[in-house]
C-alpha positions as CSV (number, residue, x, y, z in Angstrom):
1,X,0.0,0.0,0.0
2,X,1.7,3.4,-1.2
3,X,2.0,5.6,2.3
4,X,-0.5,8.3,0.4
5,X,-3.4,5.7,0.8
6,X,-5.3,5.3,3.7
7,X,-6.5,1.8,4.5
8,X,-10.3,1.5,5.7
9,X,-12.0,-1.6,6.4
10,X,-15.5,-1.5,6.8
11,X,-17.9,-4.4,8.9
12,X,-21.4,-3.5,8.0
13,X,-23.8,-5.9,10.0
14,X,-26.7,-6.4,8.0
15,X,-30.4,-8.0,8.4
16,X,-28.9,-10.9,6.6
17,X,-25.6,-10.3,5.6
18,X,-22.6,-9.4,7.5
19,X,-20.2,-7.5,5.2
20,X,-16.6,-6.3,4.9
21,X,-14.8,-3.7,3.2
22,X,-11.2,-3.1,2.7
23,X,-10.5,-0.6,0.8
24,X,-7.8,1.9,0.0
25,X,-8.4,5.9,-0.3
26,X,-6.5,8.9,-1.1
27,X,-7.7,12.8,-1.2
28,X,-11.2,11.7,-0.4
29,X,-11.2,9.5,-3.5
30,X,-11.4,6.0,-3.7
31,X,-8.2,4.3,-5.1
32,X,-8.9,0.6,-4.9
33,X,-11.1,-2.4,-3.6
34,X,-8.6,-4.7,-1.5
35,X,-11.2,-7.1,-0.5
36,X,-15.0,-8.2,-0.2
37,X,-16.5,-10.6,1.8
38,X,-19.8,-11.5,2.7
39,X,-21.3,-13.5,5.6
40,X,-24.8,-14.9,5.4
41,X,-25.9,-15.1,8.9
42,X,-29.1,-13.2,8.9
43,X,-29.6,-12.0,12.0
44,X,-32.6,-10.2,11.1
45,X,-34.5,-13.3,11.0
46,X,-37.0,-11.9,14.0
47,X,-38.0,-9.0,11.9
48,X,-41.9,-8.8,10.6
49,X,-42.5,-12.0,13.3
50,X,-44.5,-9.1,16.0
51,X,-41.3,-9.3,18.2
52,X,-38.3,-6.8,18.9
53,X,-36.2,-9.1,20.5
54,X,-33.3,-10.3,19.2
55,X,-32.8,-14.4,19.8
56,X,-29.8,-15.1,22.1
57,X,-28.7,-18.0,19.5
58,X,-28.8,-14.9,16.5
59,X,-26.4,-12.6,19.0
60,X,-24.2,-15.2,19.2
61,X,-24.4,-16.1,15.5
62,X,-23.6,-12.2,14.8
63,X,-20.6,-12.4,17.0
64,X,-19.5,-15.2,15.7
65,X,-19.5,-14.1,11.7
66,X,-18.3,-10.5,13.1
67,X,-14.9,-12.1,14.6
68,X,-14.6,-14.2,11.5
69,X,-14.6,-11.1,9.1
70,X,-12.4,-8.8,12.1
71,X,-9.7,-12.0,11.5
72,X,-9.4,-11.3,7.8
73,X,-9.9,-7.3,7.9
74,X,-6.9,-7.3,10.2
75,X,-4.9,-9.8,7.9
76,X,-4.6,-6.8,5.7
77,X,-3.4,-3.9,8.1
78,X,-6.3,-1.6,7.7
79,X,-5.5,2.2,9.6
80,X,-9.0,2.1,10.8
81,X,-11.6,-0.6,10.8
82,X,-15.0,0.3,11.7
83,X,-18.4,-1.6,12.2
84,X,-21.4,-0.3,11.8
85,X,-25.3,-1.6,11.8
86,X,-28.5,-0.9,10.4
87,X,-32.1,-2.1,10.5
88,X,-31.9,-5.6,12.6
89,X,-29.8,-4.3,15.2
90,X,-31.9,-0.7,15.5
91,X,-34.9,-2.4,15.6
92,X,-34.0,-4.2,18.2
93,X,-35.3,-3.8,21.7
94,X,-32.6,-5.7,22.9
95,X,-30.0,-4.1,20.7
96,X,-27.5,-2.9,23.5
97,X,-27.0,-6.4,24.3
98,X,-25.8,-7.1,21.0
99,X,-24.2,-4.1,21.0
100,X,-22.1,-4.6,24.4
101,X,-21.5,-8.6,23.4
102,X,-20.0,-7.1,19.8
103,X,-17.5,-4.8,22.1
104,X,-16.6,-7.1,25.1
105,X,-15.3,-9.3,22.6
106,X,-13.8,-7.5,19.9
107,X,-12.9,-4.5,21.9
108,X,-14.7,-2.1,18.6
109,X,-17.8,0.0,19.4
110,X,-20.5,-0.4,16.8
111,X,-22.1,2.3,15.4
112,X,-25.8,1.9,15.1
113,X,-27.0,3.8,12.0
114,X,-30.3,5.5,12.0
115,X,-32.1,5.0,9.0
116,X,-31.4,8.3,7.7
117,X,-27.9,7.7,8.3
118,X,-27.9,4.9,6.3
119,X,-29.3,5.8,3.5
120,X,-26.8,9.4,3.7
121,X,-23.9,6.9,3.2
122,X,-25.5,5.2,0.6
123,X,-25.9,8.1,-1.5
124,X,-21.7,8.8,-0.9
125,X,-20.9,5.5,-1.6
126,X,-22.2,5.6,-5.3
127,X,-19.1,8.7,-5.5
128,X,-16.7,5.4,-5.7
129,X,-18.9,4.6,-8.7
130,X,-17.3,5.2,-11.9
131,X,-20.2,3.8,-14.1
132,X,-22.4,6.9,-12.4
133,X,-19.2,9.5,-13.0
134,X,-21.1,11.7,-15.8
135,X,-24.5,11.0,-14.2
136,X,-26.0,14.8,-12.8
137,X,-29.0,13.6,-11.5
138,X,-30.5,10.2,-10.4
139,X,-32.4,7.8,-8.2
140,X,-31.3,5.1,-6.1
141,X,-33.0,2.1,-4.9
142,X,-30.9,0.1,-2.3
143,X,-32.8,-3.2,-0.7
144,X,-31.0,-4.9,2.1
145,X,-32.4,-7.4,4.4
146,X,-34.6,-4.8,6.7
147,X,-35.2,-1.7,5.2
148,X,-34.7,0.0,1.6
149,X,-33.4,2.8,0.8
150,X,-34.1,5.8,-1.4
151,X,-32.0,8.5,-2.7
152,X,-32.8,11.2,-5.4
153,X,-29.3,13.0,-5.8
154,X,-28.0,15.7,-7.8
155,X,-25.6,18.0,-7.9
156,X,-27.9,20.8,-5.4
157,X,-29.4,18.6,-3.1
158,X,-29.9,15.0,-1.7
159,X,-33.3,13.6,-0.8
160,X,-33.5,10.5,1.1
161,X,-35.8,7.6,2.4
162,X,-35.4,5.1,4.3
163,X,-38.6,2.2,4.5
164,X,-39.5,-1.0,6.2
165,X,-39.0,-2.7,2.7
166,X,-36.0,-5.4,3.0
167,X,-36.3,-8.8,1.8
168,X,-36.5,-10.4,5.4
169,X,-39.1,-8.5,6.5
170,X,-41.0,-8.4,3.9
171,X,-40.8,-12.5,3.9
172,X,-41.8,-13.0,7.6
173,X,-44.0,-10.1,7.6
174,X,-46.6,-11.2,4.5
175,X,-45.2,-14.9,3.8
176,X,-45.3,-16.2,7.4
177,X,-41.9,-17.9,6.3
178,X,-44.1,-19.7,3.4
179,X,-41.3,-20.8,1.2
180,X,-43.7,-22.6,-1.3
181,X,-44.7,-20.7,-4.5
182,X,-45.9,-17.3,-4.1
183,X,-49.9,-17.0,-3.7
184,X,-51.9,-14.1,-5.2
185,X,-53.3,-13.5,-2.2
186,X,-49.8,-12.1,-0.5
187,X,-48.4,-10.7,-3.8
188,X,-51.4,-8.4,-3.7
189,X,-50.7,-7.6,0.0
190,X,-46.6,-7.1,-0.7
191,X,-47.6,-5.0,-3.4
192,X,-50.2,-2.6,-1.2
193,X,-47.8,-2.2,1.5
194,X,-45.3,-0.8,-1.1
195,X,-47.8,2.1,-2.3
196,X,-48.3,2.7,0.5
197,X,-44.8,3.3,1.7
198,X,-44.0,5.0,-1.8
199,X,-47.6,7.6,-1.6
200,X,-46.2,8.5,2.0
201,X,-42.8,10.3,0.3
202,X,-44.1,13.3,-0.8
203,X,-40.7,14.3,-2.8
204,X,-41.4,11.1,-4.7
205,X,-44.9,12.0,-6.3
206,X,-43.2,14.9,-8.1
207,X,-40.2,13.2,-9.0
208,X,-38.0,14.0,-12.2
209,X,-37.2,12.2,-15.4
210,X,-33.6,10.8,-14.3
211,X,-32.4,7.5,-14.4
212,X,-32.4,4.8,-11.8
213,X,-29.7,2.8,-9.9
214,X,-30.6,-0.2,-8.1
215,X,-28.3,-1.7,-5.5
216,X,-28.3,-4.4,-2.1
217,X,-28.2,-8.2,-2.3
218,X,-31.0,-9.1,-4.2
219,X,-29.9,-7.2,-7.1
220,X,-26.4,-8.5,-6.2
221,X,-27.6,-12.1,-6.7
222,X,-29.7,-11.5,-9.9
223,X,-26.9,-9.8,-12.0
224,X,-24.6,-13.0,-11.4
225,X,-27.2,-15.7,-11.8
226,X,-28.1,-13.4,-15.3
227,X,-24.4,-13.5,-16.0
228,X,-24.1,-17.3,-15.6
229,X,-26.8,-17.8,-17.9
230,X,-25.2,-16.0,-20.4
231,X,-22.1,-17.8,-20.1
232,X,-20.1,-14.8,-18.2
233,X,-19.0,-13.7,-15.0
234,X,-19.9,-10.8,-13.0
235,X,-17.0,-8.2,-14.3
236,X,-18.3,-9.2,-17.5
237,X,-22.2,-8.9,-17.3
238,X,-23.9,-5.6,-18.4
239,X,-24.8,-3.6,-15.2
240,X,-28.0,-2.5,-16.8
241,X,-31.3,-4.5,-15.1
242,X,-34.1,-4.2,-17.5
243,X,-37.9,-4.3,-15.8
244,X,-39.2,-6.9,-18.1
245,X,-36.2,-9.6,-17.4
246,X,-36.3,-9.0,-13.8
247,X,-40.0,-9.5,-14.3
248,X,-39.9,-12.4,-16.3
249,X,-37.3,-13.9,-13.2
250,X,-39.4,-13.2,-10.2
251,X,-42.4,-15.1,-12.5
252,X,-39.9,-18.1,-12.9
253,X,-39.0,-18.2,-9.2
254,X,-42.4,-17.3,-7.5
255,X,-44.4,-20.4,-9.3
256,X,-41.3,-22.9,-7.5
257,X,-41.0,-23.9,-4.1
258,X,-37.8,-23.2,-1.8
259,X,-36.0,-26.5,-3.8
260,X,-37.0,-25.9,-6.8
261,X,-35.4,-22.8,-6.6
262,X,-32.4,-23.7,-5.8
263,X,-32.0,-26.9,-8.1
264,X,-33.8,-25.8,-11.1
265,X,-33.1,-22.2,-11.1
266,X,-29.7,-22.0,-8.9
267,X,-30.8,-19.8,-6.2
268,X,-28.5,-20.0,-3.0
269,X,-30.0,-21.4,-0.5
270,X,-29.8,-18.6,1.8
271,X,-31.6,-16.8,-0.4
272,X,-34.0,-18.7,-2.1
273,X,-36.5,-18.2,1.0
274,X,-36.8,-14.0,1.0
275,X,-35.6,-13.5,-3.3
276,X,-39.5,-13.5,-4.1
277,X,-40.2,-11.3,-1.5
278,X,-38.1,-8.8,-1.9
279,X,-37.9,-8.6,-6.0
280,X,-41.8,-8.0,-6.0
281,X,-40.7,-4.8,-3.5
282,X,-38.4,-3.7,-6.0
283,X,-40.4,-4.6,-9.5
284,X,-43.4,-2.5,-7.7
285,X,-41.2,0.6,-7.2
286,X,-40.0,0.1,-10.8
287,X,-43.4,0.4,-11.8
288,X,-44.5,3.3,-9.8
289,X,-41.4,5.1,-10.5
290,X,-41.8,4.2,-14.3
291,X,-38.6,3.4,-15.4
292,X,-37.6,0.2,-17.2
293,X,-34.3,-0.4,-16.1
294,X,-32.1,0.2,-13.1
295,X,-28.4,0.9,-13.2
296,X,-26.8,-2.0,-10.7
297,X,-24.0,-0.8,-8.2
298,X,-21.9,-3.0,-5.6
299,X,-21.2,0.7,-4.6
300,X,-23.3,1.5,-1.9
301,X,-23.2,1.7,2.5
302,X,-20.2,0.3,3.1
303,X,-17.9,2.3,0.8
304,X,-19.9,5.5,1.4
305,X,-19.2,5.0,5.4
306,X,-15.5,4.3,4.6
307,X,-15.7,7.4,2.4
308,X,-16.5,9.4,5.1
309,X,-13.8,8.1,7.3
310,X,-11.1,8.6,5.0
311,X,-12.4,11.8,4.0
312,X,-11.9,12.8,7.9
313,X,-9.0,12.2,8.2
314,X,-7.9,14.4,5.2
């Protein structure tokens, strides 16, 4: 690492994935990804079940991936490492409990992101992306396992949402952890709950013409399993999501049950049970925002929060 870079590694502890960023930064710019992992422990599992109360078995699971991705951070000599959380850990009653475990045994503090927080360093992470470089104005769309974000940004101003739209909650909350084919009866519901989360944004109902990004795990998963379709890998696949593919994919995986998916259409398994879910979310916003395609972005939370660090210490 040149001794103008800074080092930052990033743990973001999702509603079901637990992440990590290294990356290397230099006059508030991004220089270089030096690793990306991602742990599927989902301790948001109690979300959308009536309770705030986080399990003792998913604390312990969320310690447990956290010291596994602390181990490999520090294998590459970050300057600073942070952690962070967001919806699972907020919505939490007993959150200081996880909170307290994270930093008697680790020694870091986490830093529990409100939602508007979160979706602020969404909107600097997609700085880092070069594919949105020449971009003036757009919207974001980022769906992680709790909540999903919204961001209109341009070059005078940033507007931001945050709502109780994530794939895990949206699959306990109307699916009752149903992981057979997806009825009528609770697309309809999903789809309600949307508007209605969408009509209570007023900056949204006068919205402009600009393009779309779409970013978070779902999105994630469906631009590689399109890519391995097509013969390619993920550097290679286009980054553009068109409405009426993604469309014609949540129609192939909603009429199969949880191992259908994952045999005949090569969902991972620790996915297969919340991808319905949380693509009719998106695929609703798509339509209400009237766009046919979505720009996707791996550029998102955790290289906006490691942004902001580096940038600090400018």
């Amino acid at each position: 690492m040149p001794a103008e870079y800074t080092r930052i590694a990033v743990i973001d502890i999702g509603s079901n994935t637990i992440k990590l960023l290294v990356a290397d930064f230099s006059g508030g710019n991004l220089k270089q990804t030096v690793h990306c992992e991602s742990d599927e422990t989902r301790i948001g599992g109690y979300l959308g079940e009536g309770t705030h109360i986080m399990p003792a078995s998913t604390i312990e699971a969320g310690l447990n991936s956290v010291k596994k991705l602390l181990t490999l951070a520090d294998s590459h000599k970050p300057d600073q490492i942070a952690m962070i959380a967001t919806s699972a850990v907020r919505d939490a009653d007993n959150r200081q409990d996880f909170c307290n475990r994270i930093q008697q045994a680790t020694g870091h503090v986490i830093q529990l992101l409100s939602g508007k927080e979160e979706a602020e360093s969404i909107a600097l992470g997609t700085r880092c992306d070069p594919a949105l470089s020449d971009l003036s104005e757009f919207y974001m769309l980022d769906q992680g396992g709790g909540s999903l974000e919204i961001i209109h940004w341009s070059a005078t101003q940033t507007k931001l949402v945050s709502l109780p739209l994530g794939a895990v909650r949206l699959f306990k909350k109307f699916l009752n952890g149903n992981t057979g084919p997806m009825s009528h009866a609770a697309e309809a519901k999903i789809r309600e709950w949307v508007d209605l989360q969408w009509q209570n944004v007023s900056w949204l109902q006068s919205r402009s013409d600009a393009p779309w990004v779409g970013a978070g795990g779902a999105l994630t998963l469906i631009r590689l399993l399109f890519a391995k379709r097509q013969g390619h890998n993920f550097e290679e696949s286009s980054n553009q999501l068109d409405f009426n593919a993604l469309s014609s994919f949540y129609s192939e995986i909603t009429a199969l049950n949880l191992e259908q998916r994952i045999d005949l259409a090569r969902v991972p398994e620790a996915r297969a049970d919340i991808l319905p879910a949380g693509l009719l979310a998106i695929l609703q916003i798509m339509q209400l925002a009237q766009t046919t395609s979505l720009t996707h972005s791996v550029y998102n939370l955790r290289y906006g929060y490691a942004l902001k660090l580096a940038s600090q210490g400018n």
